[in-house]
C-alpha positions in Angstrom: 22.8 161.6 57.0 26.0 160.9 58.9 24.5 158.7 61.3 22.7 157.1 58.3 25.9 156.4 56.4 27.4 154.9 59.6 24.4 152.7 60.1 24.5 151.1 56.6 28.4 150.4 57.2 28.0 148.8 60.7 25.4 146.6 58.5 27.8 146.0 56.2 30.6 144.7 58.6 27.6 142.4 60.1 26.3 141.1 56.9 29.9 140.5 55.7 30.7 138.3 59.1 27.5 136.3 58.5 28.7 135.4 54.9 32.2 134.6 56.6 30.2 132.3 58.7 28.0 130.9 55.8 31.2 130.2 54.0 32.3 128.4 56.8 29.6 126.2 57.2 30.0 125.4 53.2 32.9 124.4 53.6 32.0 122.1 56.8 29.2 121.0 54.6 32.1 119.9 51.9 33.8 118.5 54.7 31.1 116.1 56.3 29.9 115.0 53.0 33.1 113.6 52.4 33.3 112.0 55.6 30.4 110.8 54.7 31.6 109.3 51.3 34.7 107.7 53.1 32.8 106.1 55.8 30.3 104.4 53.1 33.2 103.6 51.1 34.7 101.9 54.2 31.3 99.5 55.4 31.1 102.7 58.0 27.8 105.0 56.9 27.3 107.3 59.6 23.8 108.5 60.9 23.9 112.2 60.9 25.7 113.5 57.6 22.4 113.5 55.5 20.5 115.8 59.0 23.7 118.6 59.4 24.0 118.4 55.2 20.3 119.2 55.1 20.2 122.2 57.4 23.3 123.5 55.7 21.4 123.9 52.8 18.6 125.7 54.3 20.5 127.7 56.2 23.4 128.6 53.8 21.4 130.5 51.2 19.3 132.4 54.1 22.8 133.9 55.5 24.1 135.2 52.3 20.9 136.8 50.5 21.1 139.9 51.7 24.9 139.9 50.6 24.4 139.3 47.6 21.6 141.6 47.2 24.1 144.5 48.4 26.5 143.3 45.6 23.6 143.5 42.8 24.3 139.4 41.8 20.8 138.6 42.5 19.3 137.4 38.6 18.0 140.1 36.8 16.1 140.7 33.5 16.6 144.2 32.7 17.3 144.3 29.1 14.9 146.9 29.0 15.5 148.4 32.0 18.8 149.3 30.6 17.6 151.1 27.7 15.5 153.5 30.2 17.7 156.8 31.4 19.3 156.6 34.7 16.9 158.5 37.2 14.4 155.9 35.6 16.1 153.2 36.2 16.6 154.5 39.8 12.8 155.1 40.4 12.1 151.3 39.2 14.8 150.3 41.3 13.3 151.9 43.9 9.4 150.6 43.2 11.0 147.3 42.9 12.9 147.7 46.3 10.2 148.6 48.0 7.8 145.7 46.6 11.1 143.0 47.8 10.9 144.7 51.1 6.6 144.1 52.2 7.7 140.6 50.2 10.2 139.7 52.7 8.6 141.3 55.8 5.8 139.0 55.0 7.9 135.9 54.3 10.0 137.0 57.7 6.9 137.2 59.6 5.7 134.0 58.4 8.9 132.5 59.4 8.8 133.5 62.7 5.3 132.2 63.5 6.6 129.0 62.5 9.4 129.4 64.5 7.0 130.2 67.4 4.8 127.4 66.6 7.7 124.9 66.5 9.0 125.6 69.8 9.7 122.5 72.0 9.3 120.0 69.2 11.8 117.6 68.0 13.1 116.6 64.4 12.0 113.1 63.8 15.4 111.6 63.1 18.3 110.1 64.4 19.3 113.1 66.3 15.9 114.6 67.6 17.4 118.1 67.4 15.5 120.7 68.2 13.0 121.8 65.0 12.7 126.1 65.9 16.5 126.8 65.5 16.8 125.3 62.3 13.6 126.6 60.7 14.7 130.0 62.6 17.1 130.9 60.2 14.0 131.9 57.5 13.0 134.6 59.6 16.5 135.7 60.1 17.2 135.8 56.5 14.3 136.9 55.2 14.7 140.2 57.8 18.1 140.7 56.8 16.8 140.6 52.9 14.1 143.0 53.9 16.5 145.4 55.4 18.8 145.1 52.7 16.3 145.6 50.2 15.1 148.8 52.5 18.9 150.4 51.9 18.8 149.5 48.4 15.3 151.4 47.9 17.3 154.4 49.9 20.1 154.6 47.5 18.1 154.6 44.4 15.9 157.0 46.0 18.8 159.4 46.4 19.9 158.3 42.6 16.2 159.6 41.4 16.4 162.7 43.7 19.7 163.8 42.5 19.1 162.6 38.8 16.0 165.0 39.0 18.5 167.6 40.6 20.4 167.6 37.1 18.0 167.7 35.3 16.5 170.9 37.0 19.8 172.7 36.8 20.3 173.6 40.7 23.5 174.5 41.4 26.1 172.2 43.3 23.4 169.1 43.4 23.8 165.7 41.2 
């Protein structure tokens, strides 16, 4: 379990840098888009704000899904889930973990035969950049969801096991 433990906080450093970076494009985003206001204010519209601005906001929410999934602030309706004891909640937790990971294996897996199939083709735009890079980033993200919806199943597995544990009355578990 050790090397388990230091797994899920290696992943954590790695998902915390990508937010880092995701906040960073954000803000570029912020940045450009006032350029961008300036310029068009000034007779000067440029020709690439609207392409960068567009892939930002593909990309952005891709990089920090799994982070938030780790911090629990994705929406959630569990008004009844709440009234349900603790190792139950941990067991639907876990069912609904394990449903979000084959979801996002499937949505990563179709993201990277598009990503495949888009290899060597051009954006029709101003900047012709190239189309598998940006449309990459929903096979990245939705693998890093996957995995993070993988250590989420784990924990509440371990929750369920140890709630059931207390409820048995062994000794030194729960």
């Amino acid at each position: 379990m050790k090397i388990l433990s230091d797994l899920i906080r290696i992943w954590d450093h790695c998902i915390d840098a990508i937010v880092v970076l995701a906040s960073i494009f954000f803000w570029g985003q912020m940045l450009i888009v006032n350029i961008e206001v300036f310029s068009r204010y000034f007779g000067r519209p440029t020709t690439w704000v609207a392409e960068i601005s567009s892939i930002l906001v593909l990309w952005i929410p891709f990089m920090i899904a799994a982070w938030v999934l780790r911090n629990e602030g994705h929406v959630k309706m569990d008004m009844l889930v709440e009234r349900l004891s603790p190792r139950s909640q941990a067991l639907l937790n876990f069912v609904s973990s394990l449903i979000g990971v084959m979801v996002m294996l499937v949505v990563a897996i179709a993201g990277l035969m598009t990503t495949l199939y888009w290899i060597g083709n051009k954006t029709p735009t101003m900047l012709m950049l190239p189309r598998s890079p940006i449309i990459g980033i929903i096979f990245v993200g939705s693998l890093l969801l996957a995995i993070q919806f993988l250590i989420r199943a784990l924990g509440n597995l371990n929750r369920w096991r140890a709630g059931r544990a207390k409820e048995s009355g062994i000794p030194g578990k729960g």
